[in-house]
Structure formats: structure tokens, C-alpha cells
C-alpha positions as CSV (number, residue, x, y, z in Angstrom):
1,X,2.5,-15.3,-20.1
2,X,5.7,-13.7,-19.1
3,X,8.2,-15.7,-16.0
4,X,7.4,-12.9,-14.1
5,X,3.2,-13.1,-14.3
6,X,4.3,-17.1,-13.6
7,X,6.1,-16.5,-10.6
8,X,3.6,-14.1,-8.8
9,X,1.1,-17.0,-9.7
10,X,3.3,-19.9,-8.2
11,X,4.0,-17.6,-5.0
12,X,0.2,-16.6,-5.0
13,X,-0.5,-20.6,-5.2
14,X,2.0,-21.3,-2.3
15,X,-0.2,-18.3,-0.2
16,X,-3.3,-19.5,-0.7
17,X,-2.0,-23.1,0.1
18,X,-0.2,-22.3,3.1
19,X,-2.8,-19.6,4.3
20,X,-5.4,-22.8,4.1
21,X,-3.0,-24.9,6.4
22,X,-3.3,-21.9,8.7
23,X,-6.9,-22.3,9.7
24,X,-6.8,-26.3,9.1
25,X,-3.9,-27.5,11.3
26,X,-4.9,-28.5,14.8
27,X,-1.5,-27.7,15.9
28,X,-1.4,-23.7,16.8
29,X,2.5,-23.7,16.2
30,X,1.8,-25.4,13.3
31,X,-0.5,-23.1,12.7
32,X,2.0,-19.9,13.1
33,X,4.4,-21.0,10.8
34,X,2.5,-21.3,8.2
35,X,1.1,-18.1,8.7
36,X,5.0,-16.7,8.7
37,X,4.7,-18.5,5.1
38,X,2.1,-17.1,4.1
39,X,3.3,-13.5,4.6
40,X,6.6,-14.1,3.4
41,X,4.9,-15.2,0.3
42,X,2.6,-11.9,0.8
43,X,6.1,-10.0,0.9
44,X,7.5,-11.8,-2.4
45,X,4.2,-10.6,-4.2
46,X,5.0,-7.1,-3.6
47,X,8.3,-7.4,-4.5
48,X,7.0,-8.8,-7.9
49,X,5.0,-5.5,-8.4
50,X,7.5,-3.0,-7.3
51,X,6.8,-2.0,-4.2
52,X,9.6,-2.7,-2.5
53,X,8.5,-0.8,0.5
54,X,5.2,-2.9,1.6
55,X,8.2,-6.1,1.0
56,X,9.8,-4.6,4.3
57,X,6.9,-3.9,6.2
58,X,4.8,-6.8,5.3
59,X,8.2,-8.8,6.9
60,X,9.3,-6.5,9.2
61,X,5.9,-5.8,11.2
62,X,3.4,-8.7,10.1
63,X,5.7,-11.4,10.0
64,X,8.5,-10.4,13.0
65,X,6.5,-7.9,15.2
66,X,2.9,-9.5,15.1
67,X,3.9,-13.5,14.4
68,X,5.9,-13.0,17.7
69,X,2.6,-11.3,19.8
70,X,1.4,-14.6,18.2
71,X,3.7,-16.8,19.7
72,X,3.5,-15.2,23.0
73,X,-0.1,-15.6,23.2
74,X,0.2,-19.5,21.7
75,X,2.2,-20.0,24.9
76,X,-0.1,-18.2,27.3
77,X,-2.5,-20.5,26.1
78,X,-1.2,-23.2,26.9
79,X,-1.5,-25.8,23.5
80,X,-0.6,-28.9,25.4
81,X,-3.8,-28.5,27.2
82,X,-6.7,-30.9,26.5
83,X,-9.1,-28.8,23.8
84,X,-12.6,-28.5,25.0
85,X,-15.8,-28.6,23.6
86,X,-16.2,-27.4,20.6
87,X,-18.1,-23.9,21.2
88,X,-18.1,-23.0,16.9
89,X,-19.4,-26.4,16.0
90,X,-23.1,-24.7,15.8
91,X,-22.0,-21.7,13.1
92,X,-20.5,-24.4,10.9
93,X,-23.6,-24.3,9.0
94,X,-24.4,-20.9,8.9
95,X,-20.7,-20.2,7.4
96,X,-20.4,-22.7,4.8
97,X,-24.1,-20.9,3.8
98,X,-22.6,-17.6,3.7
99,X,-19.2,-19.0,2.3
100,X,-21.5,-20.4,-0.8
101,X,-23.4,-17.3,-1.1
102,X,-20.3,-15.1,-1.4
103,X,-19.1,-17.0,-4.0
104,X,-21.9,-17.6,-5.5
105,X,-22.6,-14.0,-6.1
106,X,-18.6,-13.6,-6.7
107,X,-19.2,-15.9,-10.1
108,X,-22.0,-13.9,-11.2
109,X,-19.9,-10.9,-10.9
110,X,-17.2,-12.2,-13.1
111,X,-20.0,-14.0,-15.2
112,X,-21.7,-10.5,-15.8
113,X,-18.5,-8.7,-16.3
114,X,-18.9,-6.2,-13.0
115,X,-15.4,-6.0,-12.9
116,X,-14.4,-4.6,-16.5
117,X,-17.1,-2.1,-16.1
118,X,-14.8,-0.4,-13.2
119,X,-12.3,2.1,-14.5
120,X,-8.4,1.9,-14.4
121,X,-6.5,4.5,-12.5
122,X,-4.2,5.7,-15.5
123,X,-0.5,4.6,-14.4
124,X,1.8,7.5,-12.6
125,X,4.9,8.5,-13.8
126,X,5.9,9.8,-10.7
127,X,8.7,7.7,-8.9
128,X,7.4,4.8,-6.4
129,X,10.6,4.4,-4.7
130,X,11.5,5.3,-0.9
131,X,13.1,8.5,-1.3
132,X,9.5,9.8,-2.8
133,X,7.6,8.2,-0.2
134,X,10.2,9.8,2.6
135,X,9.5,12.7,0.6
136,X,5.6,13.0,0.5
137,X,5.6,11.7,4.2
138,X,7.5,14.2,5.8
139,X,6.2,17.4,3.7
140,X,2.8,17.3,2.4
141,X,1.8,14.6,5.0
142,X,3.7,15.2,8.4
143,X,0.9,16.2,10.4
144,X,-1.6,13.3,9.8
145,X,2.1,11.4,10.7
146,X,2.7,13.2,13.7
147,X,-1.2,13.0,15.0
148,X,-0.7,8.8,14.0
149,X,2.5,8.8,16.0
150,X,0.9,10.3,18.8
151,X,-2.0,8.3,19.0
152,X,0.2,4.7,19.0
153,X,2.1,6.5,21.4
154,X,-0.9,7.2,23.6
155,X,-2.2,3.6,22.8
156,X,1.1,2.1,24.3
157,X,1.1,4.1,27.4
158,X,-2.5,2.9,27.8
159,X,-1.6,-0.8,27.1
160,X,1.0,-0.4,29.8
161,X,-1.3,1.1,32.5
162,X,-3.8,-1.4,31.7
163,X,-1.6,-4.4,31.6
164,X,0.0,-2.7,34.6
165,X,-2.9,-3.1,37.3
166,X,-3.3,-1.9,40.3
167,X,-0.2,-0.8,42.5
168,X,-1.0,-1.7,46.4
């Protein structure tokens, strides 16, 4: 096993461990930064397979943009509040059912050998870095770009009118 195979698995052990605090802490702050964790380590596991590019936009837009809508909504809601009754505590059962099924059928998958039946994309020799994906964005896919900036652009507006209300 090479260092690098061992550090994507020591980063992919600190996600999963961190990602597991994320939905077990009763603190939602708490909560928060270990979801920042857990996408930072997200970001390092990219980095470890080249792809530089998802890096910065796994940190730039998941863990700045989004963890700060996070935040804002975390204070909205107030988490010094007194929690009340626990509306979820019925589905517990029928999640941990499902959560055993899925991996139930997950082991017989790998037990079976599903997964070396599926073929491998042959490696490309073309270049992954930015200046090919500046390249192949802005020629052979500029107008599924400009039709996607011009939805988010119509999605904002709409946000801002709806968040706006009514003007008396």
C-alpha cells in the first residue's frame, strides 16, 4: 500500500468520523463544525486524486458559501431554546429497518462480486487541469453554461421577491 493510498484512507476515516458527529451531536454549532470538517476532509480527498478543481469548490462553495447559510439559519432558530417533543422518535424503527436492509443487500453485492462485473472507463490522456476545463467550458459547453447562469440568476431574483414580501 503506497503513503498516498494511506493518507486518502486516514482522511476518508477522519470524514466518516467527523460526518458521524454531525448527525450525533445535540449541539447544532457543534454540529456545523464538524460538518466544515468533514468537507475539508472531502476537499483533501480530491486533492489526493488530482482534481484540484473539485478541492476549491468543495471549500469555496460547500464549506464557505453553504456552511455560512447554515449558520444563519442555526441562529434563526434559535438553539438556546428548550427542544420539543421529539416528532422523529416514531421512524426510528422504520430507518434502522431500512438502514439494515441496505446494507444487507450492500454485503451481498460485494459477496457476489456485482461490482467487478462493471466495466472500467479506460483512463484519458487528455489533461485534467483548469486551463482544459476553462477550455471545454467556454467552447464546446458555453451554452448549457450560459442557460445555467441564467437560470441561478433567475432563481436569485425570485429568492429576493419572495423573501422580499409585500410592499404596502
Amino acid at each position: 500500500m503506497s503513503l498516498s493510498e494511506v493518507f486518502f484512507l486516514i482522511v476518508a476515516a477522519i470524514a466518516i468520523g467527523s460526518a458521524t458527529l454531525v448527525i450525533t451531536l445535540p449541539n447544532t454549532v457543534h454540529s456545523a463544525l464538524f460538518l466544515v470538517a468533514t468537507l475539508f476532509c472531502v476537499a483533501l480527498m480530491f486533492l489526493s486524486m488530482g482534481a484540484e478543481f473539485l478541492a476549491a469548490v468543495q471549500i469555496l462553495v460547500y464549506a464557505g458559501a453553504i456552511m455560512i447559510l447554515f449558520l444563519f439559519v442555526i441562529t434563526l432558530m434559535n438553539p438556546q431554546r428548550p427542544a420539543g417533543p421529539d416528532r422523529l422518535r416514531s421512524q426510528v424503527v422504520w430507518s434502522c429497518a431500512f438502514a439494515v436492509m441496505l446494507l444487507l443487500v450492500l454485503w451481498i453485492s460485494i459477496q457476489e462480486g456485482a461490482m467487478a462485473a462493471l466495466p472500467i472507463a479506460p483512463v484519458s490522456t487528455t489533461p485534467l487541469g483548469l486551463d482544459a476545463l476553462g477550455i471545454a467550458l467556454f467552447t464546446t459547453y458555453v451554452v448549457p453554461f450560459e442557460i445555467t447562469s441564467i437560470l441561478l440568476l433567475v432563481a436569485m431574483v425570485g429568492a429576493v421577491v419572495l423573501g422580499r414580501g409585500r410592499v404596502q
